[in-house]
C-alpha positions in Angstrom: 109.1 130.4 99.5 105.8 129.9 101.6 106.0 133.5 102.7 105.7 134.8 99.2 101.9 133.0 98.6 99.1 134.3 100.6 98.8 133.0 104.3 95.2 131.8 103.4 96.4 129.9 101.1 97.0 126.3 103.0 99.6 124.8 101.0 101.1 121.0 101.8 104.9 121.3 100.6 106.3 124.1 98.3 109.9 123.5 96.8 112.5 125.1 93.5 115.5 124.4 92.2 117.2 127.5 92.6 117.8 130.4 93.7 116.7 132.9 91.0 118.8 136.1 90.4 119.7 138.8 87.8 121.9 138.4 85.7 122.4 134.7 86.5 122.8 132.0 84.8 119.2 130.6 85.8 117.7 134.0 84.0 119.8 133.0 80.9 118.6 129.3 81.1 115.4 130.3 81.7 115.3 133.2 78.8 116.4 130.4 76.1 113.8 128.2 77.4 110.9 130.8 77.0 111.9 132.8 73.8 114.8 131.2 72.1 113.0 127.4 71.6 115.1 125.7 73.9 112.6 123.3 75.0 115.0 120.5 76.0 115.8 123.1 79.4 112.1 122.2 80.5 112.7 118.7 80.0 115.8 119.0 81.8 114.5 120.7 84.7 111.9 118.4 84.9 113.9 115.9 85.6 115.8 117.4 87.8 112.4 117.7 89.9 110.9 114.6 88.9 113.7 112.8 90.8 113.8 114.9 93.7 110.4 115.2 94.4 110.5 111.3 94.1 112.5 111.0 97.6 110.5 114.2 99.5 107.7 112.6 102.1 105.5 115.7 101.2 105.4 115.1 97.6 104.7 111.4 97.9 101.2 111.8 97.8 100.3 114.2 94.9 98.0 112.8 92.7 98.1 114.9 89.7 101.1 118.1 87.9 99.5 120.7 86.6 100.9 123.8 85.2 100.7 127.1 85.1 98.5 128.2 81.9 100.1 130.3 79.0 96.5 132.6 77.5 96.2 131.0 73.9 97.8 133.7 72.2 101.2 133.5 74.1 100.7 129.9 73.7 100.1 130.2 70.1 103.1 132.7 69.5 105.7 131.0 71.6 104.4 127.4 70.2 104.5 125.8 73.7 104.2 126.4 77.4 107.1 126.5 79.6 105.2 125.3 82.8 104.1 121.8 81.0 107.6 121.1 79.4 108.8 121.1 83.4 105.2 120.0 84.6 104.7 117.2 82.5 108.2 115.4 83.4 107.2 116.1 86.7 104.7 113.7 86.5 106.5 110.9 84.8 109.2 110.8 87.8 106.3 110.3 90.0 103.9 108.4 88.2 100.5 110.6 88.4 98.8 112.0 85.4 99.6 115.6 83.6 96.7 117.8 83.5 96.2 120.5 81.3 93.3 122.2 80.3 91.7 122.0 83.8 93.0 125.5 84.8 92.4 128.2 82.2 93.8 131.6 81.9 91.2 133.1 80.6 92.8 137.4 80.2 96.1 137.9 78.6 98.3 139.7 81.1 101.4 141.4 81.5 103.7 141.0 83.9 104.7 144.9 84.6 103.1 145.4 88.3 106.4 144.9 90.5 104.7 144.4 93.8 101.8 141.5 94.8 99.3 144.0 95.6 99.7 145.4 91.9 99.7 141.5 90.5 97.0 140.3 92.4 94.8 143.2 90.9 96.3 142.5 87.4 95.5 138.7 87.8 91.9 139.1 89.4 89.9 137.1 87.0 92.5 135.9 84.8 92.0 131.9 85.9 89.2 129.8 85.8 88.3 126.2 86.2 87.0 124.0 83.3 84.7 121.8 85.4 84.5 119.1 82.9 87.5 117.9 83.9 88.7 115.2 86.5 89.4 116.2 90.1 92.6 115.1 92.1 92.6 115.6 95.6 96.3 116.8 95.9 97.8 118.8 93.0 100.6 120.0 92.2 101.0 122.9 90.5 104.2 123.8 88.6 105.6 126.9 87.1 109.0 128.4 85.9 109.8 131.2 88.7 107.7 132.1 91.6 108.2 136.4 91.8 105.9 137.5 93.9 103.7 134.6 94.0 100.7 136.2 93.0 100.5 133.6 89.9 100.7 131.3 91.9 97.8 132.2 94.2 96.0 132.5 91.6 95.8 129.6 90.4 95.9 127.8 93.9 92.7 129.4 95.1 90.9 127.9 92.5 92.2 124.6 92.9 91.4 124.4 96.5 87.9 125.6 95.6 86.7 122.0 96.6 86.6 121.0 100.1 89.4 118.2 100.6 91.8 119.6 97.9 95.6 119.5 99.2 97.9 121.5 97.1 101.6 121.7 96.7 104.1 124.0 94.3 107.2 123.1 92.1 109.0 125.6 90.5 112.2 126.2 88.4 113.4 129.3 90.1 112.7 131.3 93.2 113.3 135.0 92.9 114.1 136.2 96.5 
């Protein structure tokens, strides 16, 4: 999973539940959970995490879940984000704070561009920090499938922005 984020990225632990395939059950689960209202499925995955994550040495010292922002208008039409359904049970298995708001998409993207080159230039600019907020150390930031994992670094880049940041991922899927 490592592979798929940028090698300058330094990440601490990385880790999904599945598999993620066409076609598969997962993509059905997953489909429900984003446009059908199923919000139970993020609670459910969550959990699923939570209590992993609980029992891995690498995840032991996180010190805040924080997801994946939805831009305000997906947010707004879809009622909810998928990433802090997951993200925010996350953080109740472990016992460390749920932060939203700190990371900010900022551009409403697509996801058309099939290869990371093509999403990192779609994503360029699309994340920002909103500096009023607290500061863990070590995050954790969650999502529902890592593709190509140019969301992901993203959003990592940012958080690693100050010196002494740690960050590890969580996600629902894994698309190989």
């Amino acid at each position: 999973m490592v592979q798929k984020l940028n090698t300058l990225l330094k990440i601490e632990a990385a880790t999904a539940l599945c598999y993620f395939e066409k076609n598969s059950i997962l993509e059905r689960m997953l489909y429900q959970l984003k446009y059908s209202g199923q919000q139970q499925l993020g609670a459910y995955f969550g959990s699923l995490m939570g209590e992993l994550l609980k029992h891995i040495k690498d995840f032991q010292n996180v010190q805040a879940v924080i997801p994946v922002p939805l831009h305000s208008k997906r947010k707004r039409e879809r009622g909810y984000n998928q990433a802090t359904l997951f993200g925010g049970v996350i953080a109740q298995h472990l016992g460390v704070p749920f932060v939203e708001g700190f990371l900010l998409r900022t551009r409403n993207t697509k996801q058309l561009a099939k290869t990371k080159d093509d999403r990192n230039a779609v994503l360029k600019n699309t994340f920002e920090l909103n500096l009023k907020k607290n500061n863990p150390k070590h995050w954790l930031l969650v999502d529902d499938v890592i593709t190509t994992g140019a969301t992901l670094d993203a959003c990592g880049r940012l958080l690693l922005k100050n010196p002494g940041n740690q960050l590890s991922i969580a996600t629902i899927g894994y698309r190989i």
